[in-house]
Structure formats: structure tokens, C-alpha cells
RODOPA-399252 format. One line per 8 residues: their letters; for each residue x, y, z of N, C-alpha, C, O. Coordinates in nm, 2 decimals. Atoms other than C-alpha are relative to their C-alpha. Example, Ala and Ser with C-alpha at 12.3 -4.5 7.8 and 13.67 -1.06 7.14 Angstrom:
2
AS = 0.09:-0.12:0.00:1.23:-0.45:0.78:0.09:0.12:0.00:0.19:0.12:0.07; -0.09:-0.11:0.00:1.37:-0.11:0.71:-0.08:0.11:0.08:-0.03:0.22:0.09
! end
This chain:
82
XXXXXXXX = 0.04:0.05:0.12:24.97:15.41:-17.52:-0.11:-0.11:0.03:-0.09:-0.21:0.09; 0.12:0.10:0.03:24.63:15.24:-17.57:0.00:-0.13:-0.06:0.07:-0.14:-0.16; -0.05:0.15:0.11:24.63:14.87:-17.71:-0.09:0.05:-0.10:-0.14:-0.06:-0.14; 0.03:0.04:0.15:24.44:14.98:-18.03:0.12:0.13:-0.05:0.15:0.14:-0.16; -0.14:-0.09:0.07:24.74:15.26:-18.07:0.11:-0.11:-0.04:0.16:-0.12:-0.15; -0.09:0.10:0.00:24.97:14.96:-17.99:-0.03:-0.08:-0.13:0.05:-0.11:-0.23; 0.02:0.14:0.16:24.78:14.71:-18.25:0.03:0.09:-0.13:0.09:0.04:-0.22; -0.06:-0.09:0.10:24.83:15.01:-18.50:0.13:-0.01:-0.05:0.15:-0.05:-0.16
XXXXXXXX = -0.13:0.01:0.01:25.17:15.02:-18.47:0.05:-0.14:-0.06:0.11:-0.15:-0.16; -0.05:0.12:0.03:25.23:14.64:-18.48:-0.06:-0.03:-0.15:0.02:-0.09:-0.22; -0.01:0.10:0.13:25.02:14.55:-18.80:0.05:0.14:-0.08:0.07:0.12:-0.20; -0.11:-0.07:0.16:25.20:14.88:-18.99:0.11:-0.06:0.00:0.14:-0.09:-0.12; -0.07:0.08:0.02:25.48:14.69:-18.90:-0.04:-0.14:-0.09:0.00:-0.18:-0.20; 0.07:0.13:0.08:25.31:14.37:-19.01:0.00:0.01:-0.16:0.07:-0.06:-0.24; -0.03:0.02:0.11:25.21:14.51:-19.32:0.10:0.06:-0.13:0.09:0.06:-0.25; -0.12:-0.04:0.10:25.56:14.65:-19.43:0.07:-0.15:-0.05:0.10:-0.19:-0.16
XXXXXXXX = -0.07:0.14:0.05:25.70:14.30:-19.39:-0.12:-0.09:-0.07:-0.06:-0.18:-0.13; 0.07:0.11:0.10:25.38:14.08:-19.57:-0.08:0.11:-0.05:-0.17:0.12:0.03; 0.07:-0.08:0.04:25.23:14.35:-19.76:-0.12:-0.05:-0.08:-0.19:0.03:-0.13; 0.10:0.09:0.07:24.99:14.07:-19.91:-0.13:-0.03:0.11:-0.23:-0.09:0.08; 0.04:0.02:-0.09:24.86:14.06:-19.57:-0.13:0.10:-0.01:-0.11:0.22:-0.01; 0.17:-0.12:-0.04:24.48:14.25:-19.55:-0.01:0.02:0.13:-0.06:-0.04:0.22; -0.01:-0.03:-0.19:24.55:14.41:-19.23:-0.14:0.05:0.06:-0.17:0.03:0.17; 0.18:-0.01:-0.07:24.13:14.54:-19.21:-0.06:-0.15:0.02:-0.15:-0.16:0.10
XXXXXXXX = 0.08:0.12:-0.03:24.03:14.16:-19.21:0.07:-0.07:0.05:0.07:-0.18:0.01; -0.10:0.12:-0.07:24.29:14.02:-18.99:-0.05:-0.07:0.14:-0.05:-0.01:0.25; 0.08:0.06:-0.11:24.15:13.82:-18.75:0.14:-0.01:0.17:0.22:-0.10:0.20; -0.15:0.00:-0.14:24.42:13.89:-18.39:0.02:-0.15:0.08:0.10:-0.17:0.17; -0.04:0.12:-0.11:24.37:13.51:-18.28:0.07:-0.07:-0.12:0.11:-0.18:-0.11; -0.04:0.16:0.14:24.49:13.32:-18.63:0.17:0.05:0.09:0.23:0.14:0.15; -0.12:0.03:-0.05:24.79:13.19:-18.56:0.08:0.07:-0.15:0.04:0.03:-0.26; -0.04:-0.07:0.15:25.01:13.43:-18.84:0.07:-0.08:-0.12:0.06:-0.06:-0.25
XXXXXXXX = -0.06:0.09:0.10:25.22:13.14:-18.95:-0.07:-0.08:-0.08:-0.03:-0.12:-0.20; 0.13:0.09:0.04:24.91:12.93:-19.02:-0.11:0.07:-0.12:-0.15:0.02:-0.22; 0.13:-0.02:0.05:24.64:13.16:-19.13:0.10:0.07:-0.15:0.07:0.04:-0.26; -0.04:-0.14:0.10:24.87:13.45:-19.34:0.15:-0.04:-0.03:0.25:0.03:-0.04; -0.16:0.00:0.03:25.16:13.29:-19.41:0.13:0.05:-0.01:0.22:0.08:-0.10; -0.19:-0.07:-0.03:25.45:13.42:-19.26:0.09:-0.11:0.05:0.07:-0.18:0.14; -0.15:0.10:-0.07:25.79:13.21:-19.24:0.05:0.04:0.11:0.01:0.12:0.20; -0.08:-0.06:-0.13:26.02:13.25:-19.00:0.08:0.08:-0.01:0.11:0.11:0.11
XXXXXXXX = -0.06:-0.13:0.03:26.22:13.52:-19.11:-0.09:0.09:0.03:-0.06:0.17:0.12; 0.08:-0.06:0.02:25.89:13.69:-19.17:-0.04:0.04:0.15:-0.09:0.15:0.15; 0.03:0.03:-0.17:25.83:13.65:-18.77:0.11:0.08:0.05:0.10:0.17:0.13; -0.14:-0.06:-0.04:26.16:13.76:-18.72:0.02:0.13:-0.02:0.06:0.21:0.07; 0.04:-0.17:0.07:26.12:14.08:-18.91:-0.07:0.08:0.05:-0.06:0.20:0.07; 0.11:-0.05:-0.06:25.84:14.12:-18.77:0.03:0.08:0.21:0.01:0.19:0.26; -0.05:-0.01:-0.14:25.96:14.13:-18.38:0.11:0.07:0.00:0.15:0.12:0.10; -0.16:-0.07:-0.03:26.29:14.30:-18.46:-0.06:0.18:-0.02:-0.03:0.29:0.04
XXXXXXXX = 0.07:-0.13:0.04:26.05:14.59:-18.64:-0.06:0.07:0.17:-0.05:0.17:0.24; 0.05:-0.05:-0.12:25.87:14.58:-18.34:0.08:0.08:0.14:0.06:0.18:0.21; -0.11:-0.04:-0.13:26.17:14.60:-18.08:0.04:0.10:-0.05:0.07:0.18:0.05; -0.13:-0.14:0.05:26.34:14.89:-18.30:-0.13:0.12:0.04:-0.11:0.23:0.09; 0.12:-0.10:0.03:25.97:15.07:-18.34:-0.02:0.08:0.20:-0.02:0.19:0.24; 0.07:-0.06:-0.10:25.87:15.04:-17.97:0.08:-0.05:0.12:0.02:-0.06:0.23; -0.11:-0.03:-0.12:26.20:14.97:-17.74:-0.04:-0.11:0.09:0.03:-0.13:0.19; -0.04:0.14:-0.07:26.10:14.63:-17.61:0.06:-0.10:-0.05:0.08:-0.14:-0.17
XXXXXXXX = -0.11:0.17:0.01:26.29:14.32:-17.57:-0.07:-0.11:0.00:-0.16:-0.13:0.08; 0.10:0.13:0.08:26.15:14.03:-17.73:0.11:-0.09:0.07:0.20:-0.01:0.06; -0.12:0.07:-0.02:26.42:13.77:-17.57:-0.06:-0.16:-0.12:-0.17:-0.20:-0.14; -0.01:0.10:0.08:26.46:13.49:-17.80:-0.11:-0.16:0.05:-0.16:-0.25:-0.03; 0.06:0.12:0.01:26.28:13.23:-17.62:-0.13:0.00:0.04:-0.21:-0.09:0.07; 0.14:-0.01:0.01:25.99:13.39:-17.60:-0.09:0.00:-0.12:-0.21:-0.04:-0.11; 0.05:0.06:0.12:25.91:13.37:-17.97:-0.09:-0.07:-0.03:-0.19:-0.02:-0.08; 0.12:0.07:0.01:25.72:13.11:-18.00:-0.13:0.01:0.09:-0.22:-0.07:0.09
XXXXXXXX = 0.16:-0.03:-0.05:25.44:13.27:-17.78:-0.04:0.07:-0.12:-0.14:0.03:-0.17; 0.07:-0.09:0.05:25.40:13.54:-18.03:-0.07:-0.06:-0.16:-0.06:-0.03:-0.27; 0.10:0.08:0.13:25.19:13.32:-18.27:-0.11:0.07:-0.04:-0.17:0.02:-0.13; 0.10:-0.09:0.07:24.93:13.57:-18.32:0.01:0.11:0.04:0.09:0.14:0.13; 0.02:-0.16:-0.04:24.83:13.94:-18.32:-0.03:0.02:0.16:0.04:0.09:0.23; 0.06:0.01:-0.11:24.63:13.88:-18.00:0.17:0.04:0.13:0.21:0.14:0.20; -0.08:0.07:-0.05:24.95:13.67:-17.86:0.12:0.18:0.03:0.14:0.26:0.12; -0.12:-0.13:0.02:25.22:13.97:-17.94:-0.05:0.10:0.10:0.00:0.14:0.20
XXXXXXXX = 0.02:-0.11:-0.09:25.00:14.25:-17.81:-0.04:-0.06:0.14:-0.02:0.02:0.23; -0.02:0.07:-0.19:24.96:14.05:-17.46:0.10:0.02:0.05:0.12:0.08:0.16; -0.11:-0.03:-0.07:25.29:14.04:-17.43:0.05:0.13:0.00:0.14:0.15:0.08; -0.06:-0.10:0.01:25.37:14.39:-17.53:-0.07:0.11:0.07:-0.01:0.20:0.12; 0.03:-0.10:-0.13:25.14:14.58:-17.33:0.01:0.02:0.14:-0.01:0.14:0.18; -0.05:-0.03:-0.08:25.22:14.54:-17.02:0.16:0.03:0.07:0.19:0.05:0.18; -0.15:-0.07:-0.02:25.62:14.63:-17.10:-0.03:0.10:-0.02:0.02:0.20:0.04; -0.03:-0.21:0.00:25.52:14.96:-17.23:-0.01:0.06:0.09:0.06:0.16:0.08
XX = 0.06:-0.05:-0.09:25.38:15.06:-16.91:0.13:-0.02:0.13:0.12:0.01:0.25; -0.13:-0.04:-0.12:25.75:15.01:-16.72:0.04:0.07:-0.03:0.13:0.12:0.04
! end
């Protein structure tokens, strides 16, 4: 999988959980909590969608890296590739 197949995947996830969210003008460095207002549930939702969609392990205390689109697909492309 390609990272723009991967970013695909993540903001359909994205915009099931903030559907208020304009996923063509989303800028991948805003921080999500900041620019597009997602809570922490909304984060949570977001990473569990992910884990269920695409079979990685988010461990808990990594979390607070995934502060942006950018941030998430960094970390998630080089697990797909084990």
C-alpha cells in the first residue's frame, strides 16, 4: 500500500467520525485537535477505526504523537510493510 492509498483510508475513517471535517482542504500538518476540532474521544475513534480498518497497534502511549494527518501516516507506514 502506497501512502496516498494509506491517507485514503485514514481520512474515510476521519470523515465517518467528524463528518464536518472538509477532508479535500485538510491541511496533513494541523495539529487535528487544534485546527478541526476533534476531542478526545474523537482521536480515539479515530485510531481504534484505524486499528480495526488496517490491523495496526496503536499502543496507548503513543497517542499523543498522532497529532496530525502527517503525524498518524508516519507512524503507520512503516508497520504496514511488516
Amino acid at each position: 500500500m502506497n501512502r496516498d492509498q494509506l491517507r485514503a483510508i485514514v481520512l474515510e475513517e476521519l470523515s465517518a467520525i467528524a463528518p464536518d471535517i472538509d477532508i479535500a482542504h485538510l491541511d496533513d500538518e494541523a495539529r487535528l485537535r487544534d485546527e478541526y476540532d476533534l476531542d478526545s474521544m474523537d482521536a480515539l475513534n479515530l485510531l481504534t477505526a484505524v486499528h480495526q480498518r488496517l490491523g495496526v497497534n496503536i499502543p496507548e502511549r503513543e497517542y499523543a504523537r498522532m497529532h496530525s494527518l502527517q503525524a498518524l501516516l508516519d507512524y503507520l507506514e512503516p508497520r504496514l510493510d511488516q
